[in-house]
N, C-alpha and C positions, 0 to 999 in steps of 0.2 A: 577128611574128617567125617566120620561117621555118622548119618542121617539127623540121627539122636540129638547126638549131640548140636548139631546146627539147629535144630529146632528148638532145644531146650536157650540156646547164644540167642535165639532172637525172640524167645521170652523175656532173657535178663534184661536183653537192652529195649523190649519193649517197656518193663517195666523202671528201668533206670528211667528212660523217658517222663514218664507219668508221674515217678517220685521226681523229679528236677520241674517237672511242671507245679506238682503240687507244690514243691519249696518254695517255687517263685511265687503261686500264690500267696501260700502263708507268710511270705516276707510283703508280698505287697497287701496282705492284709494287718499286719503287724504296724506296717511303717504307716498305714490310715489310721488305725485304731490310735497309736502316737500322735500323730498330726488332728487328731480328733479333740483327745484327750487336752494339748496343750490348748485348744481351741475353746472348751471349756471350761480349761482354767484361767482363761485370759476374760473370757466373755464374765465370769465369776469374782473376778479380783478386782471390782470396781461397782460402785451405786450410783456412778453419774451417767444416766440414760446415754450423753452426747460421746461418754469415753467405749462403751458400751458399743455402741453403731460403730465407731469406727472402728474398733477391734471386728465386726462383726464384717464387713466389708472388708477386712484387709485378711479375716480368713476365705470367704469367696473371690477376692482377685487373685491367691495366692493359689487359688488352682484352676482358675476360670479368664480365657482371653475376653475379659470386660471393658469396655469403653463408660459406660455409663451404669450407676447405683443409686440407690438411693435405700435409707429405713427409716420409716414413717410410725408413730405412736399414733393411735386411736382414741379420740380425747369422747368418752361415753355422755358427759354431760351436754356438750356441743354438738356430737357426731360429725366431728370433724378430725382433719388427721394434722398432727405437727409433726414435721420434719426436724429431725434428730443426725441425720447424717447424710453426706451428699458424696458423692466420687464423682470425677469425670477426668478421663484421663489428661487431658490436653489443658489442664491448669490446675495450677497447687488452691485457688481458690475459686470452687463450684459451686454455684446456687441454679436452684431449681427455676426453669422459665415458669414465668407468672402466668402463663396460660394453660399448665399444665392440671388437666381435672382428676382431680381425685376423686371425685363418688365413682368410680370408675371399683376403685380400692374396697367400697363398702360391699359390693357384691362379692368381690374374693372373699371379704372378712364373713361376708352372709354364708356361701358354701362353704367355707371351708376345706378348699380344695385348692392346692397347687395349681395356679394360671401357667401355662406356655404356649407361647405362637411363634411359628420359625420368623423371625425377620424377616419382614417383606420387602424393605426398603432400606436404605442407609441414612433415614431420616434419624436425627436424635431425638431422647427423650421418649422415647414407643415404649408401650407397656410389652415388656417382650417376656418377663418371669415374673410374676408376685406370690410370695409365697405365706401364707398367714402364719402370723404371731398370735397365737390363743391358747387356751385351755378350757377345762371342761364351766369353770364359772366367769371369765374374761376373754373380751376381745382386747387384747395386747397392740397389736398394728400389723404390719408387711415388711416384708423383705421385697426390694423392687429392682430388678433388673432391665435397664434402659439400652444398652446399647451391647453388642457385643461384640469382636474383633474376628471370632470363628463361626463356621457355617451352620451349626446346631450346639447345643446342648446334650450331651450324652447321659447315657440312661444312670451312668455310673456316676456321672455328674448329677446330674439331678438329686440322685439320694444322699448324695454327700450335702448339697444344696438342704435338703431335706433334715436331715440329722443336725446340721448348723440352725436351721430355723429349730428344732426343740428343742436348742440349746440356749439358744436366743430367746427365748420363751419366760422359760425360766429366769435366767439372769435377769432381762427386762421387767417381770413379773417381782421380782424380788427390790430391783431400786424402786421401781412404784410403791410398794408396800415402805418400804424405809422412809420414802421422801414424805410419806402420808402418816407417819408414827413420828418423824422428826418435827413436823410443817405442827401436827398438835402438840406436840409436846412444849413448844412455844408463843403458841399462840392461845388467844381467851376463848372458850367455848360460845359464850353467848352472841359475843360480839363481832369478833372475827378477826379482830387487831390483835398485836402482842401483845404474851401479858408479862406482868411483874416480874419473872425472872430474866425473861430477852431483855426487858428493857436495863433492868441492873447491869448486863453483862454488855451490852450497847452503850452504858453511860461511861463505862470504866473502858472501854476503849476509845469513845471521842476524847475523855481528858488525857489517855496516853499519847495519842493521836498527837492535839494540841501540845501537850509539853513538850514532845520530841522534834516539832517544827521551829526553822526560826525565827521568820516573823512571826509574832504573836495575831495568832488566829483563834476566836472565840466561837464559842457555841452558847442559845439560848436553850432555857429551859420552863416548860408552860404545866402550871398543872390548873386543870379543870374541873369544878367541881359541879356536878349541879344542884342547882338550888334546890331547896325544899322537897327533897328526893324520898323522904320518908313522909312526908304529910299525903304527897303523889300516889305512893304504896298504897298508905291504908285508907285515901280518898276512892281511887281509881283499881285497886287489888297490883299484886306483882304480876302478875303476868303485861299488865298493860306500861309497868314501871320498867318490863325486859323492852317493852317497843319502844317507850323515850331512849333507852340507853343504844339501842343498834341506830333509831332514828338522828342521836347527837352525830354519835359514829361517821353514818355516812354524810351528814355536813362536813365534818371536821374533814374527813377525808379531801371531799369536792374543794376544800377550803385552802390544804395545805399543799407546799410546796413538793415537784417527784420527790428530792432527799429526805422532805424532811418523814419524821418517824413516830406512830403512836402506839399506844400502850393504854390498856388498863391495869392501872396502880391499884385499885382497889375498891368494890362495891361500886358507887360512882363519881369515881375519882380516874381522870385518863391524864396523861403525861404526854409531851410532845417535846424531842429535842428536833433543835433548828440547826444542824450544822450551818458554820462559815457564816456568821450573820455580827451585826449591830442591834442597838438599843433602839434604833430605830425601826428597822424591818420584824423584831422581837414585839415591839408593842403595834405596827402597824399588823402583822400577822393576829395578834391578842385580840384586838379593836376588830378584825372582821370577824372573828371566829364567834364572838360574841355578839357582835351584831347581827350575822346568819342564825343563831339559834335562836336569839330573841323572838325574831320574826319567823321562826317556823314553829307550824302546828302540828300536833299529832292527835288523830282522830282517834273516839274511845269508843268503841263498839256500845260497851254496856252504858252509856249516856246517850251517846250518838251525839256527841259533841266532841267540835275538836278543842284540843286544851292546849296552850301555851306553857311553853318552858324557858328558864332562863340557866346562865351558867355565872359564875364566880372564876377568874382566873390570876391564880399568880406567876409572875412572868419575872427569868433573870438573867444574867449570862454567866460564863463560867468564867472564873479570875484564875488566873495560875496557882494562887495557892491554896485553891479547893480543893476537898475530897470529894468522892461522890456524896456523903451524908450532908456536911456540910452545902455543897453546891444545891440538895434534896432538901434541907432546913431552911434556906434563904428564902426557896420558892412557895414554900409551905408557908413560911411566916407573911410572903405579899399575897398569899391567898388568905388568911385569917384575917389579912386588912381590908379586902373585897368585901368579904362579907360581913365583918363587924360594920363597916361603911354604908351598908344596904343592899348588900349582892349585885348579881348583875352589872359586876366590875371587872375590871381588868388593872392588877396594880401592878406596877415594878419596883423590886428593890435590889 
């Protein structure tokens, strides 16, 4: 074969080399960018923080020899972190050791920099990857890698690692934002309890609840009124009328049982159902609640005296053949007997 020609044969397959190299690139950049992709439609397809983490870790195991994970939320009012998601290979159920420090965490979230240190040890639990969950106006939390099964973390791992944290970001950033548009859209501005519409859609489920059972299992129902709430007003101004109504609030709260559930029904008017209860526990609950507020004061700036409040309650339980209005009428009518009686009652009918 002619010079020529041989020189030009080991261009060709110089260059066939370099196209089959680059294919394989472009296939193993194709088959990432896929694996990427499904990665952020998985982290994307849900607003519960906890479904969220563990999509979030099952795309980092699924290319990473990990032993130990963890994703942590950054709670901004506390400055402290919740745990959202745990891995650890060696059990289907992982919790984090209770000695494990997190302000550790708050310096990654300060730089804002990718943490890595090769494993020095085969101890668990080691801060070996943290990688920040933020953006430009929230710190979000970490991505934390505790244990790993191989000798380093490669560079090409890292930025995948990297690319899942801005994925993670986002997602995570977005159920905060929902859980925070849901959590008001339920609850009473001033006070910080349910309001009126949770509690309607709350009622019509305990009486589903209870019908569907078949021992007959009741619920009570408390409405609270406070007394002379308008004389309050324009004695003491509204603003000092918004501190009586958070100050009942957090009685009632310290007062009531974990289930049970309150509400503001209206100006001030709060509702409280008691699941699972009697006539008895229904009026022994009534009787403290009203004898805690009797006895609390709330201080008035513009007097500089503290002022005493009382409350009006009517109290009743649910019959099977109540509606919500009706079961809502019964309690209304043992409140109207409260206070035609002298306030500062607690009736049942």
């Amino acid at each position: 074969m002619p010079q020529d020609q041989q020189i030009d044969q080991q261009k060709i397959s110089k260059l066939k080399q370099k196209i089959s190299i680059l294919e394989s690139q472009l296939e193993e950049i194709r088959l990432q960018t896929h694996v990427l992709l499904d990665i952020a439609r998985a982290l994307n397809a849900s607003l519960d923080t906890r479904v969220i983490a563990s999509n979030i870790i099952s795309a980092i195991v699924s290319l990473i020899g990990i032993n130990q994970a963890s994703v942590c939320l950054y709670k901004e009012k506390t400055q402290d972190f919740e745990v959202i998601g745990v891995f650890d290979s060696v059990t289907l159920s992982p919790q984090i050791p209770p000695h494990l420090d997190f302000s550790f965490l708050k310096k990654i979230l300060a730089d804002g920099v990718t943490y890595y240190r090769s494993p020095q040890s085969s101890q668990d639990w080691e801060w070996v990857c943290c990688l920040p969950l933020q953006n430009a106006q929230h710190k979000i939390g970490t991505i934390n890698i505790h244990a790993i099964r191989q000798a380093e973390i490669s560079a090409e791992q890292m930025e995948f690692l990297e690319t899942v944290a801005g994925h993670a970001s986002s997602a995570l950033e977005n159920a905060l934002l929902y859980a925070i548009v849901e959590r008001e859209s339920i609850t009473d501005g001033l006070t910080g309890v349910y309001n009126h519409r949770y509690f309607q859609k709350r009622l019509k489920e305990h009486i589903s609840l209870s019908q569907r059972r078949k021992r007959l299992v009741t619920f009570g129902l408390l409405i609270v009124d406070v007394d002379n709430f308008k004389l309050c007003n324009d004695r003491y101004g509204h603003q000092f009328g918004d501190v009586v109504l958070q100050t009942i609030v957090r009685e009632l709260r310290k007062n009531l049982r974990e289930g049970d559930l309150i509400a503001r029904y209206g100006g001030e008017e709060f509702v409280i159902l008691v699941p699972e209860t009697t006539e008895k526990i229904v009026l022994l609950i009534s009787e403290k609640i009203r004898n805690v507020v009797e006895n609390t004061q709330v201080h008035c700036p513009r007097t500089n005296k503290d002022v005493s409040v009382t409350v009006s309650i009517g109290t009743t339980l649910w019959h099977p053949s109540d509606s919500p209005s009706s079961l809502i009428s019964r309690a209304d009518h043992a409140l109207y007997k409260a206070k035609k009686s002298g306030r500062n009652q607690s009736v049942f009918e």
